[in-house]
PDBQT receptor file of N, H, CA, C and O in Angstrom, charges set to zero:
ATOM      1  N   UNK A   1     -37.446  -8.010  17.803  1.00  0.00    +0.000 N 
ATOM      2  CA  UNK A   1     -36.020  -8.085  17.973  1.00  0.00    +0.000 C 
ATOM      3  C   UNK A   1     -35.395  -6.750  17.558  1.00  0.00    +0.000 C 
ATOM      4  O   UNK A   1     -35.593  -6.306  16.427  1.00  0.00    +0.000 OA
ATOM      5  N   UNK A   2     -34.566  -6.037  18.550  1.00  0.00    +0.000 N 
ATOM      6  H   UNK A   2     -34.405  -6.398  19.469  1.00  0.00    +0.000 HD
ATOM      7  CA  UNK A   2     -33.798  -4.826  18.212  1.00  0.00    +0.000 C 
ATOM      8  C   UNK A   2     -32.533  -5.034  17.426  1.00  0.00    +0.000 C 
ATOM      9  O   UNK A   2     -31.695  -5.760  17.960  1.00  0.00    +0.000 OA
ATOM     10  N   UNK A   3     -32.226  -4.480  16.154  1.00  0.00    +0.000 N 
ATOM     11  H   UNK A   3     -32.907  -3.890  15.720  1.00  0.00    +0.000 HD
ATOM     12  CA  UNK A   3     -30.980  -5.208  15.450  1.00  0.00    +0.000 C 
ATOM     13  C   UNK A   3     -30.240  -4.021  15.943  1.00  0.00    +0.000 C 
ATOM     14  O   UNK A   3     -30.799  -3.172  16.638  1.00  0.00    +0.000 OA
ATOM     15  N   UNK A   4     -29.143  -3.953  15.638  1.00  0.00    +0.000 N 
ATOM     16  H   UNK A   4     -28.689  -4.642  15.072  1.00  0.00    +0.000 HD
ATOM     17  CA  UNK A   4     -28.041  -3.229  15.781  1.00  0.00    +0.000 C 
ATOM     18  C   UNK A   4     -27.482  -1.960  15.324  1.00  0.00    +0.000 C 
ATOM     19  O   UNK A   4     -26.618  -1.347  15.951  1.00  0.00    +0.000 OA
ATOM     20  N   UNK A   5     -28.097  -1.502  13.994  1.00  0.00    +0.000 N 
ATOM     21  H   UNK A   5     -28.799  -2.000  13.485  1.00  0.00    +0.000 HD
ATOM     22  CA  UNK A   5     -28.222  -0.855  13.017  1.00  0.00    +0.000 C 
ATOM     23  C   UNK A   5     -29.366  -0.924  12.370  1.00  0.00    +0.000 C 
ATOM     24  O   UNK A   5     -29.967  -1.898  11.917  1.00  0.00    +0.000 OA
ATOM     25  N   UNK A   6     -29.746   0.813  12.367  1.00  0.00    +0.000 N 
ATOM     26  H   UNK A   6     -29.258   1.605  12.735  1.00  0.00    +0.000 HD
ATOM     27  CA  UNK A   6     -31.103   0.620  11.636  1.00  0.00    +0.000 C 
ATOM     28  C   UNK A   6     -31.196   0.192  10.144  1.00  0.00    +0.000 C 
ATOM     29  O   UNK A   6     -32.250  -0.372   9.849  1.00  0.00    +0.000 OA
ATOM     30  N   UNK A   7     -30.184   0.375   9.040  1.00  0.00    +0.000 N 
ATOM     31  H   UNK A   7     -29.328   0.833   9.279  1.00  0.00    +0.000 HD
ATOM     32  CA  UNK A   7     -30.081   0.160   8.003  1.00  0.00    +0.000 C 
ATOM     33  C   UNK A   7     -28.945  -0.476   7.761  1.00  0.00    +0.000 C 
ATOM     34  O   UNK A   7     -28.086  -0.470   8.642  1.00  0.00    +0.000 OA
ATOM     35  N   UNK A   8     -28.654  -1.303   6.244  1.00  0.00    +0.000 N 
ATOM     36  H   UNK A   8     -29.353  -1.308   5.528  1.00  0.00    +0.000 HD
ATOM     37  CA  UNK A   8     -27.443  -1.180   5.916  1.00  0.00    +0.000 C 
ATOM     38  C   UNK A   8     -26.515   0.071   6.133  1.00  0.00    +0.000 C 
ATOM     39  O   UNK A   8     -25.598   0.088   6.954  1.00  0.00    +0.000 OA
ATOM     40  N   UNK A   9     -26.906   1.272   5.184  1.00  0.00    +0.000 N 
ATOM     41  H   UNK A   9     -27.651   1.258   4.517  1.00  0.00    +0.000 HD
ATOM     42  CA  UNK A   9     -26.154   2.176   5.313  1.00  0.00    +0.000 C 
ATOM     43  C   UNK A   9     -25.714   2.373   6.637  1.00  0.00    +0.000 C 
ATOM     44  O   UNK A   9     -24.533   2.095   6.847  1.00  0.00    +0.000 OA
ATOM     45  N   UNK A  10     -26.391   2.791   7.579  1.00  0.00    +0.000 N 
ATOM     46  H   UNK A  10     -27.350   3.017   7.409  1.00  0.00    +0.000 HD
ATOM     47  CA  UNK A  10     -26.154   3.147   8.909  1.00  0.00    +0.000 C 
ATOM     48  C   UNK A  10     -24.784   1.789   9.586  1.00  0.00    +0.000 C 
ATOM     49  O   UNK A  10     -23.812   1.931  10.328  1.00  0.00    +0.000 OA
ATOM     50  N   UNK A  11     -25.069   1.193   9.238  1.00  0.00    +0.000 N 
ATOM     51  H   UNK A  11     -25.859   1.077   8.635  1.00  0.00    +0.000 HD
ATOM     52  CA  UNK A  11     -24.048  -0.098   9.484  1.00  0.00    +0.000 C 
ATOM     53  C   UNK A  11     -22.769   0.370   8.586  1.00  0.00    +0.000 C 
ATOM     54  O   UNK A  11     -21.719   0.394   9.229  1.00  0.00    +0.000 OA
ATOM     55  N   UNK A  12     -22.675   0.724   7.297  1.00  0.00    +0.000 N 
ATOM     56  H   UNK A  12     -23.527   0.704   6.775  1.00  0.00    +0.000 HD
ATOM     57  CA  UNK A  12     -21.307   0.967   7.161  1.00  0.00    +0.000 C 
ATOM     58  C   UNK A  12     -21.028   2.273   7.395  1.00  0.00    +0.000 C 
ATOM     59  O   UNK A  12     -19.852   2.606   7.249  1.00  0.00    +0.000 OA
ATOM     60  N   UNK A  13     -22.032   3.319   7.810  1.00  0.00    +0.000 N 
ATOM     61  H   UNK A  13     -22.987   3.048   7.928  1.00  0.00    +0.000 HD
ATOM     62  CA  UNK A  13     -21.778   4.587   8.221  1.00  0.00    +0.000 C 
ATOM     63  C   UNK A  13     -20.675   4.749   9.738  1.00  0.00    +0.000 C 
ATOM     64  O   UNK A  13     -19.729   5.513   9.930  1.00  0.00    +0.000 OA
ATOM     65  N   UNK A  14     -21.244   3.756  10.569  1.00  0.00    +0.000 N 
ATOM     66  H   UNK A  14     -22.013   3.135  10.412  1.00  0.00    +0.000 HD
ATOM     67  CA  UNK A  14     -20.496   3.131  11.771  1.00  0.00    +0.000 C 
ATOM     68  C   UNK A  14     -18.920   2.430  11.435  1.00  0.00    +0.000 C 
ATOM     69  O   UNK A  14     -17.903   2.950  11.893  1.00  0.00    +0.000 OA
ATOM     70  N   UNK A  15     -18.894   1.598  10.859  1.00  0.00    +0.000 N 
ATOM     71  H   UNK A  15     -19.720   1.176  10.487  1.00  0.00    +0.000 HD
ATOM     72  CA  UNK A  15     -18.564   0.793  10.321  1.00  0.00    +0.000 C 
ATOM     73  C   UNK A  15     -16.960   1.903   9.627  1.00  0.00    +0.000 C 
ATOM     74  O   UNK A  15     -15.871   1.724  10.171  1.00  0.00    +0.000 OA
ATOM     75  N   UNK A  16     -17.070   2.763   8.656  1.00  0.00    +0.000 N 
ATOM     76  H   UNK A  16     -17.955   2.908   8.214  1.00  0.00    +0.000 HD
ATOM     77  CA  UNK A  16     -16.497   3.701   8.615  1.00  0.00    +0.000 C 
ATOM     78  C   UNK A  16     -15.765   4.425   9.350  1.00  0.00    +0.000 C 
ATOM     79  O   UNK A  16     -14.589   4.707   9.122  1.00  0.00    +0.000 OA
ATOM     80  N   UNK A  17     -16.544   4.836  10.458  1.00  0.00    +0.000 N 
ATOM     81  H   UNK A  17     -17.500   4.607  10.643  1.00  0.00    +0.000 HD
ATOM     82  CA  UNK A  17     -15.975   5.351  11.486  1.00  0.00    +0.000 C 
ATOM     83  C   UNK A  17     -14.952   4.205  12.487  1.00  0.00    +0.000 C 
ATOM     84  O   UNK A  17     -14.110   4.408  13.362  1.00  0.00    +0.000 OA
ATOM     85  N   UNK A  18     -15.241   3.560  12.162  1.00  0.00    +0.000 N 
ATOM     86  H   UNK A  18     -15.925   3.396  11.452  1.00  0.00    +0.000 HD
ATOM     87  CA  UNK A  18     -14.388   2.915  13.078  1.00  0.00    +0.000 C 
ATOM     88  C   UNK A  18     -13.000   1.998  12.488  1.00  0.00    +0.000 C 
ATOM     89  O   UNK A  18     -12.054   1.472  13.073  1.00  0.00    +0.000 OA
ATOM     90  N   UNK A  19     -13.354   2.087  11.192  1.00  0.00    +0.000 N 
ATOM     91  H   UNK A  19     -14.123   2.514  10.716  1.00  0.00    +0.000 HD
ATOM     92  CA  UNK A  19     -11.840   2.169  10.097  1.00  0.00    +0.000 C 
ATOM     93  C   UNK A  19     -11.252   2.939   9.975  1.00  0.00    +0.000 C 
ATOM     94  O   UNK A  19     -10.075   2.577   9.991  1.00  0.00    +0.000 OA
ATOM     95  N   UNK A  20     -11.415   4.342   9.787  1.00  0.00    +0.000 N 
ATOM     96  H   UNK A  20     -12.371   4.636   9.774  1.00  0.00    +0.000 HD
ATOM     97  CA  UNK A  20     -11.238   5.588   9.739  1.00  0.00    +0.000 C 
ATOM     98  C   UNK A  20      -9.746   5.784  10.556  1.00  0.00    +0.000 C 
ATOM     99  O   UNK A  20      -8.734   6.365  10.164  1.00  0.00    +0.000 OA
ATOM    100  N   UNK A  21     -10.055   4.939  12.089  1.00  0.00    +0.000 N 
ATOM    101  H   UNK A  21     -10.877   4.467  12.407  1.00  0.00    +0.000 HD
ATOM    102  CA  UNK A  21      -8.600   5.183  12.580  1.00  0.00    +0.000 C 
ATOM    103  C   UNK A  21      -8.048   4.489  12.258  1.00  0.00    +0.000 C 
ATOM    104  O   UNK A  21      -6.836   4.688  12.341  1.00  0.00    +0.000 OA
ATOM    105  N   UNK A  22      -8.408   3.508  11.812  1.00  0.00    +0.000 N 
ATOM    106  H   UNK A  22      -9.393   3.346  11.745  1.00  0.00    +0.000 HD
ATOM    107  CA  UNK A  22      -6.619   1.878  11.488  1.00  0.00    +0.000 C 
ATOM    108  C   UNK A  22      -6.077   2.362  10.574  1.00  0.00    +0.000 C 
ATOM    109  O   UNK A  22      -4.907   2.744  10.596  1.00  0.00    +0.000 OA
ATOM    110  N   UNK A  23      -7.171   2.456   9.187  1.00  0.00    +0.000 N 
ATOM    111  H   UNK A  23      -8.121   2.145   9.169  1.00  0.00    +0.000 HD
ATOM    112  CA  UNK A  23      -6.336   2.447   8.050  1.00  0.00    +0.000 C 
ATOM    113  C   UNK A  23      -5.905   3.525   7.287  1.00  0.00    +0.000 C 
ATOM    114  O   UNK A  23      -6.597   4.543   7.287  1.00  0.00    +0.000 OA
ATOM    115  N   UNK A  24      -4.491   3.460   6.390  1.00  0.00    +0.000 N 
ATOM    116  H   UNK A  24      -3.928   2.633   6.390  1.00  0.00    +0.000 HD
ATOM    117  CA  UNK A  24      -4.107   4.282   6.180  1.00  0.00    +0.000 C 
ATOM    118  C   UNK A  24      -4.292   4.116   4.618  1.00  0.00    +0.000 C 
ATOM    119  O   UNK A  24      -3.759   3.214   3.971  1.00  0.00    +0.000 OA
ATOM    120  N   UNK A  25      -5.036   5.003   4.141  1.00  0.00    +0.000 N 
ATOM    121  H   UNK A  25      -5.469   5.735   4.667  1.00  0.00    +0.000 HD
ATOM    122  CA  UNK A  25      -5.831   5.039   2.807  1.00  0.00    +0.000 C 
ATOM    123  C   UNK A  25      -4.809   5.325   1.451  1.00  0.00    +0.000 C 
ATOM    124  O   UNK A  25      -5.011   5.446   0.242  1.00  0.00    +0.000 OA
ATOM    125  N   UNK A  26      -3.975   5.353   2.062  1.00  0.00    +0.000 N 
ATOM    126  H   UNK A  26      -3.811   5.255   3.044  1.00  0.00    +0.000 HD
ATOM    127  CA  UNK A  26      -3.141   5.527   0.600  1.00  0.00    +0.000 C 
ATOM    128  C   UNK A  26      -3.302   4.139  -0.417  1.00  0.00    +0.000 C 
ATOM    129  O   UNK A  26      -3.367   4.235  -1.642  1.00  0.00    +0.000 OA
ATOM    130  N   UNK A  27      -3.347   2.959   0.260  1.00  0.00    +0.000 N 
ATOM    131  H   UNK A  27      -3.294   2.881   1.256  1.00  0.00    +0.000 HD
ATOM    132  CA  UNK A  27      -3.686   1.696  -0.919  1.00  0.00    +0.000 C 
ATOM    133  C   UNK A  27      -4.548   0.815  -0.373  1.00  0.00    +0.000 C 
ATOM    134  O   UNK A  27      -4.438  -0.312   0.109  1.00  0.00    +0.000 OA
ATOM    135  N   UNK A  28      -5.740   1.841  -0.617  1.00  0.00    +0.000 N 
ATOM    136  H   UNK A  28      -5.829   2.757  -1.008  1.00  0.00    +0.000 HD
ATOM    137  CA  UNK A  28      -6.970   1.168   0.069  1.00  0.00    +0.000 C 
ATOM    138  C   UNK A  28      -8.035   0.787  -0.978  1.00  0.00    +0.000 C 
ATOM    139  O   UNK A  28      -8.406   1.836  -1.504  1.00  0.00    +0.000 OA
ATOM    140  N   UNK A  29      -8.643  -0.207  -1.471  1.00  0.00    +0.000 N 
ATOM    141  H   UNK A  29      -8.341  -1.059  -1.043  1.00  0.00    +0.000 HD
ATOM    142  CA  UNK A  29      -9.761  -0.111  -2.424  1.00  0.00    +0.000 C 
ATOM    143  C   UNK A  29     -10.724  -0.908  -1.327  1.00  0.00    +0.000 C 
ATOM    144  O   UNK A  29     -10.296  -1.743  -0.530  1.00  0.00    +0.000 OA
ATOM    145  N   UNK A  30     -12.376  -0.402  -1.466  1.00  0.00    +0.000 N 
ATOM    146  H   UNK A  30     -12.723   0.276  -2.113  1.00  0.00    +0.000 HD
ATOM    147  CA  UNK A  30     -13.188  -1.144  -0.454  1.00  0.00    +0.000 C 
ATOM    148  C   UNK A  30     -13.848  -1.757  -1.718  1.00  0.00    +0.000 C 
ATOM    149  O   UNK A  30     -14.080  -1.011  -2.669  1.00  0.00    +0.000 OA
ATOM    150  N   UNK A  31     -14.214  -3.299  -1.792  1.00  0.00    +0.000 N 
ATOM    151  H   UNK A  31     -14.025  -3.905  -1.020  1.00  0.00    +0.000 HD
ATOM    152  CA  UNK A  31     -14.991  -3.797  -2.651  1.00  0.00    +0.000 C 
ATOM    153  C   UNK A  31     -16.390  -4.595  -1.209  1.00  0.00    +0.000 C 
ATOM    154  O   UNK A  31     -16.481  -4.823  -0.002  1.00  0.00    +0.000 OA
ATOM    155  N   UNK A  32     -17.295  -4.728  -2.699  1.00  0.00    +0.000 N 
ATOM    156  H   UNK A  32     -17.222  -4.543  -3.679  1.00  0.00    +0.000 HD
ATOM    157  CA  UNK A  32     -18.747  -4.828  -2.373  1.00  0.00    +0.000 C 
ATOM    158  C   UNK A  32     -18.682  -5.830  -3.253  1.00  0.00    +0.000 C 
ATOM    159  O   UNK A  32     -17.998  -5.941  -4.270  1.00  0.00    +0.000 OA
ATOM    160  N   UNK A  33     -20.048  -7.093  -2.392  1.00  0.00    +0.000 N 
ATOM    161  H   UNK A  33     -20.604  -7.003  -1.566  1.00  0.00    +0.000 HD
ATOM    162  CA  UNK A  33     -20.941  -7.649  -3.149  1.00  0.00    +0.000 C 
ATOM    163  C   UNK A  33     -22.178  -6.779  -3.797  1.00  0.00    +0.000 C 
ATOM    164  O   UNK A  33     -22.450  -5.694  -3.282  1.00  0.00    +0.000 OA
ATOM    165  N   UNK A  34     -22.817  -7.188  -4.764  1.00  0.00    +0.000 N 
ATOM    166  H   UNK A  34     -22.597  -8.069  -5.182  1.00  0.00    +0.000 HD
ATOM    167  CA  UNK A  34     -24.060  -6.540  -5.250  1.00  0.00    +0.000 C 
ATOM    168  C   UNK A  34     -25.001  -6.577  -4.162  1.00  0.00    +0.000 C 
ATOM    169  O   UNK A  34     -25.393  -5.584  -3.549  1.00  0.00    +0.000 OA
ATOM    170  N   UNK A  35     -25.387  -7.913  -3.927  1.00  0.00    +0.000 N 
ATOM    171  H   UNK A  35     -25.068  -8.719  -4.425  1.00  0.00    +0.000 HD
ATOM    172  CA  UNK A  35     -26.063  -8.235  -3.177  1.00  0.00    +0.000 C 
ATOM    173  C   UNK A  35     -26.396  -7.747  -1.661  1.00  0.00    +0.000 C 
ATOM    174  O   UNK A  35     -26.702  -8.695  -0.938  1.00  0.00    +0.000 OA
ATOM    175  N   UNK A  36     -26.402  -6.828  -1.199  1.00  0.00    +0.000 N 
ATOM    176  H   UNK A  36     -26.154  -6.058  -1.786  1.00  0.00    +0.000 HD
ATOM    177  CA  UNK A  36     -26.909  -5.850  -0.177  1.00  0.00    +0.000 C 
ATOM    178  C   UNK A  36     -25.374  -5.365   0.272  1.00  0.00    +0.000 C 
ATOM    179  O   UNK A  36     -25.361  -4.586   1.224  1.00  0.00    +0.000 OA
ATOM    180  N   UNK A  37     -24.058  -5.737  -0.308  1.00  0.00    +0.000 N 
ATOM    181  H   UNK A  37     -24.069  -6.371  -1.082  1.00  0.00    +0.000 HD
ATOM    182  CA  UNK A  37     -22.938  -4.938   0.208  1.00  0.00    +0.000 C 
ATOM    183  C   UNK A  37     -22.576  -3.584   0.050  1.00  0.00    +0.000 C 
ATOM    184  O   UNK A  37     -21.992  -2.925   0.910  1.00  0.00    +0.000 OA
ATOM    185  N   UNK A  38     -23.016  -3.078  -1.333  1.00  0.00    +0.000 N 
ATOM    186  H   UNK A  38     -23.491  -3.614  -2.032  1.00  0.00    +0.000 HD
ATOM    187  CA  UNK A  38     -23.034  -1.466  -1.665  1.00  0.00    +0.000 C 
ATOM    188  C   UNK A  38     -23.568  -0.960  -0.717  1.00  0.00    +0.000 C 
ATOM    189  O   UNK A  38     -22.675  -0.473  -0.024  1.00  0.00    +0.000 OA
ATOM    190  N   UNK A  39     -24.502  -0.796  -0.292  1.00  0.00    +0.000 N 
ATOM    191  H   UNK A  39     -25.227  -1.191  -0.855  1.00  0.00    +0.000 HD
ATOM    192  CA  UNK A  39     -24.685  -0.160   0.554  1.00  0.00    +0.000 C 
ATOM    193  C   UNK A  39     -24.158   0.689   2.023  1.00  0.00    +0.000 C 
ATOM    194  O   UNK A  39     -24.248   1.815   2.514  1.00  0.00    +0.000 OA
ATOM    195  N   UNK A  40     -23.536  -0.710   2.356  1.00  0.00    +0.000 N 
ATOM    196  H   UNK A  40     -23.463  -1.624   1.957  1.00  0.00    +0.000 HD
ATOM    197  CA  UNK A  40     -22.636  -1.054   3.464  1.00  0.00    +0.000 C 
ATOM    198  C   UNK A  40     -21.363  -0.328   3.245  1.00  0.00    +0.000 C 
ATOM    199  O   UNK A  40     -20.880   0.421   4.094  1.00  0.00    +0.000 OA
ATOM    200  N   UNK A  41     -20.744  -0.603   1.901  1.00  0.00    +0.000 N 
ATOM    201  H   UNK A  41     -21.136  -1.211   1.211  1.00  0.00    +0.000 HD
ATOM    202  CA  UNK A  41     -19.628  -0.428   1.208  1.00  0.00    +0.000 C 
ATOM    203  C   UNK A  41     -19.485   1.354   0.951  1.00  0.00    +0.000 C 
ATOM    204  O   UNK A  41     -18.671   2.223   1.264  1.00  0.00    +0.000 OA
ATOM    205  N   UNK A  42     -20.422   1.309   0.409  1.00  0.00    +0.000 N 
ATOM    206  H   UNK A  42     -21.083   0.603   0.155  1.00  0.00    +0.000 HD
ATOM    207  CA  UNK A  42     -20.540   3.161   0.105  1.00  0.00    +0.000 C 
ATOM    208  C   UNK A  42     -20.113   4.096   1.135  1.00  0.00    +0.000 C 
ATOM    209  O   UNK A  42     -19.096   4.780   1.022  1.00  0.00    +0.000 OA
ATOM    210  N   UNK A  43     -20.810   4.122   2.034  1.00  0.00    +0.000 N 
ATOM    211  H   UNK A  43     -21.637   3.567   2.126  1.00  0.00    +0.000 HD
ATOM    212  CA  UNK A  43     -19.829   4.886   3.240  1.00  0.00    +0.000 C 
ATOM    213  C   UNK A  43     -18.757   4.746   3.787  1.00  0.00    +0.000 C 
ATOM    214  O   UNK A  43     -18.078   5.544   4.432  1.00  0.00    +0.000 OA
ATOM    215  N   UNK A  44     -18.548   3.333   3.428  1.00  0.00    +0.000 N 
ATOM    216  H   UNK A  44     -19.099   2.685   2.904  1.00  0.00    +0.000 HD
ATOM    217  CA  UNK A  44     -16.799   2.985   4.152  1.00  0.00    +0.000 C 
ATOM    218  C   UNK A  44     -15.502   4.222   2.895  1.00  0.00    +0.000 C 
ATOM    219  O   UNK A  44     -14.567   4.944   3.239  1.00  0.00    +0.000 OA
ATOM    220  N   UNK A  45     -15.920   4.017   1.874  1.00  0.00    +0.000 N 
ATOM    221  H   UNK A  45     -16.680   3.430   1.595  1.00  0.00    +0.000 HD
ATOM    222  CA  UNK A  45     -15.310   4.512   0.342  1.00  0.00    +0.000 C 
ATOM    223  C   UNK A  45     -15.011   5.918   0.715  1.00  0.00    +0.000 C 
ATOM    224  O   UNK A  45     -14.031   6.654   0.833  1.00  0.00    +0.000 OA
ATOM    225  N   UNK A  46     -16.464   5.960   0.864  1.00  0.00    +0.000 N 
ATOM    226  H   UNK A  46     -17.260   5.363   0.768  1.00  0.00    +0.000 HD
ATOM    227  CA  UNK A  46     -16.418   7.933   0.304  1.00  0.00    +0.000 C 
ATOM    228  C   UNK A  46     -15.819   8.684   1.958  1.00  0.00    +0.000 C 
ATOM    229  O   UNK A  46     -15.516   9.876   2.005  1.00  0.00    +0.000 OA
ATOM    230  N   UNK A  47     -15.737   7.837   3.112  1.00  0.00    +0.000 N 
ATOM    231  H   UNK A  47     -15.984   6.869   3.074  1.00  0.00    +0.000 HD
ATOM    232  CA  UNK A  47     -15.471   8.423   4.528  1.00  0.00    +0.000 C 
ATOM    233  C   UNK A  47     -14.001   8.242   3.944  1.00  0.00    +0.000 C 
ATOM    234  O   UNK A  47     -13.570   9.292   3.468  1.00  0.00    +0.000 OA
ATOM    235  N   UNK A  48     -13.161   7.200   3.869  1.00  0.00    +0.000 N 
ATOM    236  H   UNK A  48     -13.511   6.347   4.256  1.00  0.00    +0.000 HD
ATOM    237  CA  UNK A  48     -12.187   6.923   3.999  1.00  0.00    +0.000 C 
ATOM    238  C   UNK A  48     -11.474   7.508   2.360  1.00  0.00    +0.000 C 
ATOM    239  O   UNK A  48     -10.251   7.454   2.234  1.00  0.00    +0.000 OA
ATOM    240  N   UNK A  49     -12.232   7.973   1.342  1.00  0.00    +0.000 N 
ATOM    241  H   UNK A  49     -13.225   8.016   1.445  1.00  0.00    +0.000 HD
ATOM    242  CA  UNK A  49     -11.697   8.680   0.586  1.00  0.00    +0.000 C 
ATOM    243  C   UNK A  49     -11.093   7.934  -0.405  1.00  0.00    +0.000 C 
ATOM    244  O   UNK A  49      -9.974   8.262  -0.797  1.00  0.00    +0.000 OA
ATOM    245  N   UNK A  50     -11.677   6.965  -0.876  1.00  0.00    +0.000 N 
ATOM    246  H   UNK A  50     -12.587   6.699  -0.557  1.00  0.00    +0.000 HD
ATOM    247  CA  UNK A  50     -10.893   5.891  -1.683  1.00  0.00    +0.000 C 
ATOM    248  C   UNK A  50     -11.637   5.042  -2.623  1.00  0.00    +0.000 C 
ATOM    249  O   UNK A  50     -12.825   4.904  -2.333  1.00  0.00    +0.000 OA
ATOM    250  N   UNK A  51     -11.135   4.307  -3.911  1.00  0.00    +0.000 N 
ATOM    251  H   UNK A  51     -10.170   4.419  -4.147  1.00  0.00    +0.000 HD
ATOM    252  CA  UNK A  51     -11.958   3.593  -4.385  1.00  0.00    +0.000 C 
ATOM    253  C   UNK A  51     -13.384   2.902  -4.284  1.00  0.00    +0.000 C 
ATOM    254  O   UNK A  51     -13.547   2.912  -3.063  1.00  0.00    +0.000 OA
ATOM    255  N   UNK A  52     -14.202   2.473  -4.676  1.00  0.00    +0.000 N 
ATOM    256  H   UNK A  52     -14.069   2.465  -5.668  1.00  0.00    +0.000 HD
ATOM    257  CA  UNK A  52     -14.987   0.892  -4.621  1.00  0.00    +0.000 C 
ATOM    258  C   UNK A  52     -15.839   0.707  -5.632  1.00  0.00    +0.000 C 
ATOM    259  O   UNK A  52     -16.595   1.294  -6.407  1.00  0.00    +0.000 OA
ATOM    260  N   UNK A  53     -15.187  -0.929  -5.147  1.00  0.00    +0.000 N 
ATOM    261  H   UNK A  53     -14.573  -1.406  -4.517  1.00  0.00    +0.000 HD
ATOM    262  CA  UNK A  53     -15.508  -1.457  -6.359  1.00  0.00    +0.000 C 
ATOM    263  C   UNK A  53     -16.776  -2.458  -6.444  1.00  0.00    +0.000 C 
ATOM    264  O   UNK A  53     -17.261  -2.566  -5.318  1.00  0.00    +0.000 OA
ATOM    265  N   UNK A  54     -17.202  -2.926  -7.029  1.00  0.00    +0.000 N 
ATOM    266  H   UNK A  54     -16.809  -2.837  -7.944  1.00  0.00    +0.000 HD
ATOM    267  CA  UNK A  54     -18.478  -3.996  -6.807  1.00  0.00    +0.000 C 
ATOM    268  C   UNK A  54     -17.962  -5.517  -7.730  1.00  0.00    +0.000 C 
ATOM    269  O   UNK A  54     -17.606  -5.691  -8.895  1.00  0.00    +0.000 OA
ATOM    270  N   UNK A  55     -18.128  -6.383  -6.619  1.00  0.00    +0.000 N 
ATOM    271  H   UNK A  55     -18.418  -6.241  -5.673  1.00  0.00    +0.000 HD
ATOM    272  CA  UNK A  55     -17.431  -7.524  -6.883  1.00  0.00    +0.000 C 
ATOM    273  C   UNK A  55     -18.927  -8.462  -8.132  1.00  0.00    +0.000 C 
ATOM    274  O   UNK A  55     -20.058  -8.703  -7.709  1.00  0.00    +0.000 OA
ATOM    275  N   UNK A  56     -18.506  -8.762  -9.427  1.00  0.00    +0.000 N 
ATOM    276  H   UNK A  56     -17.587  -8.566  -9.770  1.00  0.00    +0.000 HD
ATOM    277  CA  UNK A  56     -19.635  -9.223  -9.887  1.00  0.00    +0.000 C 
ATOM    278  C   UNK A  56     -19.358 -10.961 -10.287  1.00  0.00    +0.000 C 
ATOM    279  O   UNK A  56     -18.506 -11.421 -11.048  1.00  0.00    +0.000 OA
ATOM    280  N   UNK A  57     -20.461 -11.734  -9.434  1.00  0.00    +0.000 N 
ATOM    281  H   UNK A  57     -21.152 -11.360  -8.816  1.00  0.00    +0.000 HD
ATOM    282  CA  UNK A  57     -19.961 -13.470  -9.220  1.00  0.00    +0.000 C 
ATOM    283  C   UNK A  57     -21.275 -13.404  -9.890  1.00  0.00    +0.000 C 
ATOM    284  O   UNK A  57     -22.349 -12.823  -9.735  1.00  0.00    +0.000 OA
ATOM    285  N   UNK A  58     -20.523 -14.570 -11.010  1.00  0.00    +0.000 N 
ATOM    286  H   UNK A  58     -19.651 -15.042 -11.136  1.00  0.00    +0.000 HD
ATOM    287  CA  UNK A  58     -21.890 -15.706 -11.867  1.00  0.00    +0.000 C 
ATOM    288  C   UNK A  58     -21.818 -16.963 -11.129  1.00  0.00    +0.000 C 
ATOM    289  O   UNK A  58     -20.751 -17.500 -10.832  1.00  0.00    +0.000 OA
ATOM    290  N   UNK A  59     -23.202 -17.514 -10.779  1.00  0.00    +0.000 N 
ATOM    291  H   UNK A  59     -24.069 -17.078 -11.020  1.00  0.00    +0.000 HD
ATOM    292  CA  UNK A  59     -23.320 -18.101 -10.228  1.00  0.00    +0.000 C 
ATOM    293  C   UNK A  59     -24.237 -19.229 -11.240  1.00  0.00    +0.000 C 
ATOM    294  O   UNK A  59     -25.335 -19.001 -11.748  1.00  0.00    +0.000 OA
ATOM    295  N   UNK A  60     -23.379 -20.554 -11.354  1.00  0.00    +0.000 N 
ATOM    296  H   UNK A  60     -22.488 -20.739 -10.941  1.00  0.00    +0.000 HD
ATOM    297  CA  UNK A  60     -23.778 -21.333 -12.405  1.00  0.00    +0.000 C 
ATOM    298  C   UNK A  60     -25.139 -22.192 -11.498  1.00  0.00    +0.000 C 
ATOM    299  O   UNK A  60     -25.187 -22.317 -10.275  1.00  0.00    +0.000 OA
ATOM    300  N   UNK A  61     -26.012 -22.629 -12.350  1.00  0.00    +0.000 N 
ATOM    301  H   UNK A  61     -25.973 -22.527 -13.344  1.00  0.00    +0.000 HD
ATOM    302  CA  UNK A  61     -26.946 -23.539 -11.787  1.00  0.00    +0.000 C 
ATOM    303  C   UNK A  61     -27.266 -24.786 -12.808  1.00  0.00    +0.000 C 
ATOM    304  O   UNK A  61     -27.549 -24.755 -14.005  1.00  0.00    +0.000 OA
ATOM    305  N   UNK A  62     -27.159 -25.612 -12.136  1.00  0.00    +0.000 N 
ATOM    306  H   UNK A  62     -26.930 -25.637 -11.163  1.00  0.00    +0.000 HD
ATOM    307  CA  UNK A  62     -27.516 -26.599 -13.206  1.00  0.00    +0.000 C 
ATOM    308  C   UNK A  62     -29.103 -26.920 -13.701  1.00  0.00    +0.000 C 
ATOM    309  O   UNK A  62     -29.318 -27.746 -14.588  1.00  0.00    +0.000 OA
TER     310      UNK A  62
């Protein structure tokens, strides 16, 4: 199966680019899950010049 993106990164490297035109970064923060979103997240941040943050969820188990 051919996915779409070779990596995470490469997915928000794209992903970036194509925010890049909407938004207007003056009150922009990009947040991430831990869980494979940094990745994704990291290039959206540093293209668009702005915060991020990493969202941290406890997840109770009984």
């Amino acid at each position: 199966m051919k996915l779409p993106f070779k990596n995470r990164r490469d997915a928000g490297e794209i992903l970036a680019n194509e925010f890049a035109s909407m938004i207007n970064a003056a009150n922009v923060l990009v947040m991430a899950l831990p869980r494979g979103g940094v990745p994704v997240a990291e290039p959206i941040a540093q293209r668009l010049g702005v915060p991020l943050s990493v969202i941290g969820i406890k997840i109770s188990r009984k």
